[in-house]
DRENTOR-942656 format. One line per field, with one value per atom (N, C-alpha, C): residue in three letters; atom name; x, y, z. Coordinates in Angstrom, 2 decimals, decimal comma, padded with zeros to 5 digits. Atoms other than C-alpha are relative to their C-alpha. Layout:
% DRENTOR-942656
r: ala ...;
a: CA ...;
X: X ...;
Y: Y ...;
Z: Z ...;
This chain:
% DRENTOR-942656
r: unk unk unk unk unk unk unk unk unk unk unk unk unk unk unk unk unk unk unk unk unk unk unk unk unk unk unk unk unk unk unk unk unk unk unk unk unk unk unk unk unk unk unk unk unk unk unk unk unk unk unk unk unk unk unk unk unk unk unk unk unk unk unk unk unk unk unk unk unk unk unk unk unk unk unk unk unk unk unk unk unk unk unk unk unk unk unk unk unk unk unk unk unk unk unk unk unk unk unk unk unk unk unk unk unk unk unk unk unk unk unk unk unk unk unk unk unk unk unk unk unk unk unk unk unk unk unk unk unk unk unk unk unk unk unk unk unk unk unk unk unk unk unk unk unk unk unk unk unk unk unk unk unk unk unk unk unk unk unk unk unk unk unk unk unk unk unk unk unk unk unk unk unk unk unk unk unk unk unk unk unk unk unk unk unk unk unk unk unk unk unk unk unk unk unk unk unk unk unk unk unk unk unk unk unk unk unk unk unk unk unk unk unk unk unk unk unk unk unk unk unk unk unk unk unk unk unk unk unk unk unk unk unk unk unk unk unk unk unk unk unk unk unk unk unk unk unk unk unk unk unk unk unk unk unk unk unk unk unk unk unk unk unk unk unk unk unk unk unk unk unk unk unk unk unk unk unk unk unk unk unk unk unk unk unk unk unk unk unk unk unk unk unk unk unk unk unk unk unk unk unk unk unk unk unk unk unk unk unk unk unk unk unk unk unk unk unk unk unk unk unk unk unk unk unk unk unk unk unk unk unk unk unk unk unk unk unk unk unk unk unk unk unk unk unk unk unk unk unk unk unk unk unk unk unk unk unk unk unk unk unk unk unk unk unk unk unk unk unk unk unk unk unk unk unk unk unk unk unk unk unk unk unk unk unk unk unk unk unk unk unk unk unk unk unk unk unk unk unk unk unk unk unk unk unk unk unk unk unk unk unk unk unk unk unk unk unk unk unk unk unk unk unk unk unk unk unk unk unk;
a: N CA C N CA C N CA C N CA C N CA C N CA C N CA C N CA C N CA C N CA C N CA C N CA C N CA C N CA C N CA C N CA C N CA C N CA C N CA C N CA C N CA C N CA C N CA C N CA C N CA C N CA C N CA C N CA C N CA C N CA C N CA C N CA C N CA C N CA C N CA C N CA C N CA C N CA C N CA C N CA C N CA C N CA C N CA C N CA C N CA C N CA C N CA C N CA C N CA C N CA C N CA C N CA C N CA C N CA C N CA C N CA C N CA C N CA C N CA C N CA C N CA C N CA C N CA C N CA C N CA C N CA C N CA C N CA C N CA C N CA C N CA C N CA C N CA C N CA C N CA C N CA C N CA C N CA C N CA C N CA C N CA C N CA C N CA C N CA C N CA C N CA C N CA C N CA C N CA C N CA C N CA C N CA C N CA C N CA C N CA C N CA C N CA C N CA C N CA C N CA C N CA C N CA C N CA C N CA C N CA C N CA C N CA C N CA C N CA C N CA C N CA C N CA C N CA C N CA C N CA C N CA C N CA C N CA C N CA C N CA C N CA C N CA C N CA C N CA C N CA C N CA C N CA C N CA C N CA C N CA C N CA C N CA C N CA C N CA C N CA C N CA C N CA C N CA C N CA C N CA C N CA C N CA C N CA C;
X: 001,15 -036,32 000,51 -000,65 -035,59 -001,51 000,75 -037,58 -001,43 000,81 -039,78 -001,40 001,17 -042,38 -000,59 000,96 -044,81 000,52 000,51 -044,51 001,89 -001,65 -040,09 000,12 000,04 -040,57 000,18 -000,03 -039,22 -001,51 001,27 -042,06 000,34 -000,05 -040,38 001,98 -001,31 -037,09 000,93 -001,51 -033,39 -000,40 000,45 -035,49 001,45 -001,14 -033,20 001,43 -001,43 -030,00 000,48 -000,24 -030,45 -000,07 -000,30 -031,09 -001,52 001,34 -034,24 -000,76 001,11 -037,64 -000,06 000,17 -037,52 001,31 -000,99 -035,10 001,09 -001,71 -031,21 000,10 -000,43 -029,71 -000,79 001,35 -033,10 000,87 000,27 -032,60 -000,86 000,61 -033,18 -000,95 000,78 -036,21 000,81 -000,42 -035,64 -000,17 000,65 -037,38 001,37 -001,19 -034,43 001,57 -000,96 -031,64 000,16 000,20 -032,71 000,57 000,17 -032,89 001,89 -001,17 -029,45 001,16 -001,62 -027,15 -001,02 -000,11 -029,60 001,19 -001,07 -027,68 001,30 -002,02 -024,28 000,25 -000,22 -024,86 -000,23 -000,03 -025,45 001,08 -001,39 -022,42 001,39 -001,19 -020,34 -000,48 -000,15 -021,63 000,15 -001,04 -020,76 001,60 -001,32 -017,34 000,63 -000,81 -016,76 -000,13 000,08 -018,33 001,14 -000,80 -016,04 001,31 -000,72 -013,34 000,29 -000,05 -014,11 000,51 000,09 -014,10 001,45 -001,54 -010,73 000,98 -000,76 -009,57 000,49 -000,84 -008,84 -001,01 000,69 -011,17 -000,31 000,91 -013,49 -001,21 001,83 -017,20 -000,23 000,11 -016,90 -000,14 000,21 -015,95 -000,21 001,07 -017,90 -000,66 000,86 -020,19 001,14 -001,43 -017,17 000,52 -000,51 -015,90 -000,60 000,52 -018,95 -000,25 000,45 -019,45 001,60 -001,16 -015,49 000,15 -000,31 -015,58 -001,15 000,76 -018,90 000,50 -000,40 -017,26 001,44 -000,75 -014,38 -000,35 000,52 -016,31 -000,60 000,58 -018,38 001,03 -001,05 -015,57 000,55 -001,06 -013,31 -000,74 000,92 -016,35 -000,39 000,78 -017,81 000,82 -001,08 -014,62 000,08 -000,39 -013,49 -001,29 000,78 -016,96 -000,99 001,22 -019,72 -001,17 001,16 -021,79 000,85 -000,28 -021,52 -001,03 000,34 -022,60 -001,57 001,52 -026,10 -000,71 000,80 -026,63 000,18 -000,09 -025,37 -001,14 001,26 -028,13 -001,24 001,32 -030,85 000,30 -000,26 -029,24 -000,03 -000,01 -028,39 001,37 -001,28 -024,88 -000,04 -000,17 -023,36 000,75 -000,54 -022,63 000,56 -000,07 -021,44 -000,72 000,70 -023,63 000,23 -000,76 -021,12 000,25 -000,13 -020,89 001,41 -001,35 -017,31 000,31 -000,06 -016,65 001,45 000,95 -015,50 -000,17 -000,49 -016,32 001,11 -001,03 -013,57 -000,08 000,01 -012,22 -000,33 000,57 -012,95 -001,17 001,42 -016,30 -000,42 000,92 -016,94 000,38 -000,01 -015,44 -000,94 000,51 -017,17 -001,66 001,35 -020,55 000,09 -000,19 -019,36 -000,62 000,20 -019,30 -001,07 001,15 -022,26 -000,72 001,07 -024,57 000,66 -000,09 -022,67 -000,95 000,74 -024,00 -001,20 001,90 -027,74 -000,72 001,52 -029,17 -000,05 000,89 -028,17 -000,50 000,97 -029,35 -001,57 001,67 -033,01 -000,67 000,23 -033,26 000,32 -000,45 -033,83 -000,76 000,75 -034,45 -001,37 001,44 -037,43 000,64 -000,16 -035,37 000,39 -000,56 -034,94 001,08 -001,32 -031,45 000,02 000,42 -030,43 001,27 -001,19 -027,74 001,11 -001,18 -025,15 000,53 000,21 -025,79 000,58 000,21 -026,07 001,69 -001,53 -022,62 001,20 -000,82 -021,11 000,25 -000,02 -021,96 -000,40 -000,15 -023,23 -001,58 001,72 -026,87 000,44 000,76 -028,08 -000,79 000,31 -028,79 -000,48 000,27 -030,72 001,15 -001,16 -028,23 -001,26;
Y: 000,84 016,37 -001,40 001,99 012,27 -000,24 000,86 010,12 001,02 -001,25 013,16 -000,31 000,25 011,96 001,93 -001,85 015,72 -000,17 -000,32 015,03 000,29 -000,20 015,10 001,63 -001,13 018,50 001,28 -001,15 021,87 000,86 -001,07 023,61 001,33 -001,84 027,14 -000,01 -000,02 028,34 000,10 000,16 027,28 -000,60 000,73 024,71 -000,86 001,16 022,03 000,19 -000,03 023,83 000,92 000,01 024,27 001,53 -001,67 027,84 000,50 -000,23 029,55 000,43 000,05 030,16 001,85 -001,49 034,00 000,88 -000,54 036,94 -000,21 000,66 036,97 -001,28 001,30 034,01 -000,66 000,08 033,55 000,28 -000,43 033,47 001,31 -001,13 036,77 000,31 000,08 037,65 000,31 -000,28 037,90 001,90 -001,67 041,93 000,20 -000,65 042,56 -000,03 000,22 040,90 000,98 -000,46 042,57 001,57 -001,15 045,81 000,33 000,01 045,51 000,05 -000,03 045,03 001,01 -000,66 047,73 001,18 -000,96 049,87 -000,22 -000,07 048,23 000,89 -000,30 048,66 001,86 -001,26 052,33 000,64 -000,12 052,80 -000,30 000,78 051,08 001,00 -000,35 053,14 001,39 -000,69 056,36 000,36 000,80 054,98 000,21 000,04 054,26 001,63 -001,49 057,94 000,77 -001,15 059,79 -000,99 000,51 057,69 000,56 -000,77 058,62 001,12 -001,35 062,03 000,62 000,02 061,63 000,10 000,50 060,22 -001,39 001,52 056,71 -000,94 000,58 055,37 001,05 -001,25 056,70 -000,53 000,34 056,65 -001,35 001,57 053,42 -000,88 001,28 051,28 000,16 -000,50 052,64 -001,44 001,99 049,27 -000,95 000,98 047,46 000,17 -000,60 049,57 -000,09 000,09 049,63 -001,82 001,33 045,81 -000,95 000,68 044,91 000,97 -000,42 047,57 -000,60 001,26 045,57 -001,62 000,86 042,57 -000,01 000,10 043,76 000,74 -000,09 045,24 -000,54 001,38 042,26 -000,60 001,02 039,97 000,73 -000,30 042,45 000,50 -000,27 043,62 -000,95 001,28 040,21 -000,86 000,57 038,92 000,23 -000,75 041,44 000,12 -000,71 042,34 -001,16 000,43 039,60 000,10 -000,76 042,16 001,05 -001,05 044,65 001,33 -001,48 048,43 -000,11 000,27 047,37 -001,18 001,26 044,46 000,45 -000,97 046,90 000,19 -000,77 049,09 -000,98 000,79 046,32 -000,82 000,73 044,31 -001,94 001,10 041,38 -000,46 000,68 039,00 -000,85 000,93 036,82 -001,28 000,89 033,68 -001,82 001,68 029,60 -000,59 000,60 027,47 -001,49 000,86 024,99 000,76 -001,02 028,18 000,53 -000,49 028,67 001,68 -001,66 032,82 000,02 -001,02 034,86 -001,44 000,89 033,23 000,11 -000,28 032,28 000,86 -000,95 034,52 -001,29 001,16 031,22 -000,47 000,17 031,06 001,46 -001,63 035,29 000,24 -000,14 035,12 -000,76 001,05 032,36 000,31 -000,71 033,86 001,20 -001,18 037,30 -000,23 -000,02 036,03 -001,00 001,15 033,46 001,59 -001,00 036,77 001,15 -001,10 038,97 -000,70 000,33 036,91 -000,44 -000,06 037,03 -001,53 000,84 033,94 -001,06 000,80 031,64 000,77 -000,48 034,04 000,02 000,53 033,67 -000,81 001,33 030,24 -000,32 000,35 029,25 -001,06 001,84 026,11 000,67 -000,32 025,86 000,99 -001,24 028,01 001,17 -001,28 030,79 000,33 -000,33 030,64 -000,62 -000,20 031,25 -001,35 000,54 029,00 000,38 -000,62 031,23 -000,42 000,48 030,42 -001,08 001,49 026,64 000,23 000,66 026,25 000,68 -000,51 028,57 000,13 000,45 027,14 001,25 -001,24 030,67 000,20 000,13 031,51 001,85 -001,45 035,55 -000,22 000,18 035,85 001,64 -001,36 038,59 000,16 -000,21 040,05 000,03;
Z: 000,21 -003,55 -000,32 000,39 -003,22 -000,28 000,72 -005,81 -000,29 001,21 -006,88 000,95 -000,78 -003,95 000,35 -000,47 -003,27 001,70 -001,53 000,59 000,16 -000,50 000,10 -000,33 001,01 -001,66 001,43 -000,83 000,55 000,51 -000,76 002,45 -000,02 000,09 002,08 -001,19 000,79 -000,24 000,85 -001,06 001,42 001,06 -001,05 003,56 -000,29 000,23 001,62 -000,31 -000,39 002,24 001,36 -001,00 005,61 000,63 -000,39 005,99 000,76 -000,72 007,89 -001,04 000,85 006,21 -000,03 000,34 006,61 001,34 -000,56 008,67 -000,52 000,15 008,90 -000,98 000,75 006,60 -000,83 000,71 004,97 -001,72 001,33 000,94 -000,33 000,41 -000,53 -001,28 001,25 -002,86 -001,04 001,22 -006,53 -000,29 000,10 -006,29 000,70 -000,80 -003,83 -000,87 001,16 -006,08 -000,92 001,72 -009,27 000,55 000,03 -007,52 000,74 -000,27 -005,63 -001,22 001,09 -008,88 -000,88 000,89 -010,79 001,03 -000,66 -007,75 -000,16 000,30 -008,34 -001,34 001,85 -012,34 000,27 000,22 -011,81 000,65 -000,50 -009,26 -001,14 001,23 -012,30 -001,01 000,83 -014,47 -000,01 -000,62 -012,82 000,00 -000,51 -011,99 -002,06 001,31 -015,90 -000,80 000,58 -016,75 000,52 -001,22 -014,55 -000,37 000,39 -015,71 -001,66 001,32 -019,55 -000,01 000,27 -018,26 000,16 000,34 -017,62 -001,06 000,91 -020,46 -000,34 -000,24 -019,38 -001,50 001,23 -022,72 -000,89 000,63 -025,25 000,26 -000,49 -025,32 -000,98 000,79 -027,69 000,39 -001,23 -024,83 001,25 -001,35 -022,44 000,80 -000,49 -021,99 000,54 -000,77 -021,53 001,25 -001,29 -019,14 000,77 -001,04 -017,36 000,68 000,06 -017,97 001,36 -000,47 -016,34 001,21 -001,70 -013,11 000,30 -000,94 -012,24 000,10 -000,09 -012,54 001,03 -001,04 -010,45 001,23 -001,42 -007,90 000,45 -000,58 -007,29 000,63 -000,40 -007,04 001,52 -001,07 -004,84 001,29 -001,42 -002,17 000,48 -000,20 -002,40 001,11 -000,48 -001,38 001,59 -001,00 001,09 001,39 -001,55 002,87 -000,20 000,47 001,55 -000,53 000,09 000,03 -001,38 000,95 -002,83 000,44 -000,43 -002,55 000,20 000,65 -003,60 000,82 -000,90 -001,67 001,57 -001,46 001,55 000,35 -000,10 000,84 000,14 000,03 000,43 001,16 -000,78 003,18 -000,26 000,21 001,83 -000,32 000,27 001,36 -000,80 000,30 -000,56 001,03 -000,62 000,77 -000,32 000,89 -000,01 000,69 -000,98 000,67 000,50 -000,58 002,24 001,27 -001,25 004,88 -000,12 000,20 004,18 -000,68 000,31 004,33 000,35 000,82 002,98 -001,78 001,32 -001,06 -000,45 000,48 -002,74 -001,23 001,29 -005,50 -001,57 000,85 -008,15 -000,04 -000,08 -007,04 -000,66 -000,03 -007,18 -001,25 001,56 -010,86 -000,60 000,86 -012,14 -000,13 -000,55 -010,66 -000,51 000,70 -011,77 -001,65 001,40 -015,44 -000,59 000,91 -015,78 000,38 -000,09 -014,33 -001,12 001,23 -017,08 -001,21 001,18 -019,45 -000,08 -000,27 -018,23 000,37 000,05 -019,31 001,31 -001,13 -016,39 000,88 -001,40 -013,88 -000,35 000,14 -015,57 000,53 -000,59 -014,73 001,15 -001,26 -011,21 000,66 -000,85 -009,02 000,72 -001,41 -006,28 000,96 -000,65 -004,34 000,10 000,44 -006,31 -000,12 000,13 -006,83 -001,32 001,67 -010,49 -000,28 000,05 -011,97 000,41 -000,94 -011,34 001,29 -000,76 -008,36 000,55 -000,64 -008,09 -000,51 000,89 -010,23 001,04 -001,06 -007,72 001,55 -001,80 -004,78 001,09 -001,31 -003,32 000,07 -000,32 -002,08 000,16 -000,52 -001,70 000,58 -001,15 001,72 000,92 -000,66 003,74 001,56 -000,70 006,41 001,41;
């Protein structure tokens, strides 16, 4: 938005970073998001049960455990495929929104750990992208 005029203002979300208004490459709803990492967060938390059951912790640092294999399976699928298990299933990617694939691993940490800690992903521009987000230069994108 230049000089805050109503008529400079996006007509649809990811108009003003160049992306299409709906389909493929389209910005992905917030309902789709939310529901994609409750599927990672339950894959992670699986992953850390069956891990406990091992032995590799105790049930003390369980949260932790589940809190640091979502943080390294973001990063290392994000990386590798543009997508996490959860964003497969819903059909949606991560992406930069400079276009440059795959993200870097300094972007998929930094994004990893502002969405651990909730509150910037609350807050989001006109086009629905949370801080996390903006600071990381990456857009969630329908595939």
């Amino acid at each position: 938005m230049t000089g805050g005029l109503p008529e400079s203002r996006s007509t649809y979300p990811g108009e003003r970073l160049g992306l299409p208004e709906s389909g493929s490459g389209s910005l992905a709803s917030t309902g789709r998001r939310l529901a994609a990492l409750m599927i990672d967060w339950l894959i992670c938390y699986g992953l850390a049960a069956l891990a406990m059951a091992l032995g590799a912790y105790s049930e003390r640092t369980l949260a932790t455990a589940v809190l640091l294999i979502w943080l390294v399976l973001g990063v290392v699928a994000v990386r590798l495929f543009s997508f996490t298990p959860g964003q497969l299933a819903l059909g949606l990617q991560v992406a930069a929104v400079d276009g440059r694939l795959p993200v870097g691993i300094g972007r998929l940490v930094l994004r990893g750990l502002l969405v651990a800690a909730v509150i910037p992903a609350l807050f989001t521009d006109s086009d629905g992208r949370g801080i996390h987000d903006r600071l990381s230069g990456t857009a969630v994108l329908r595939r």
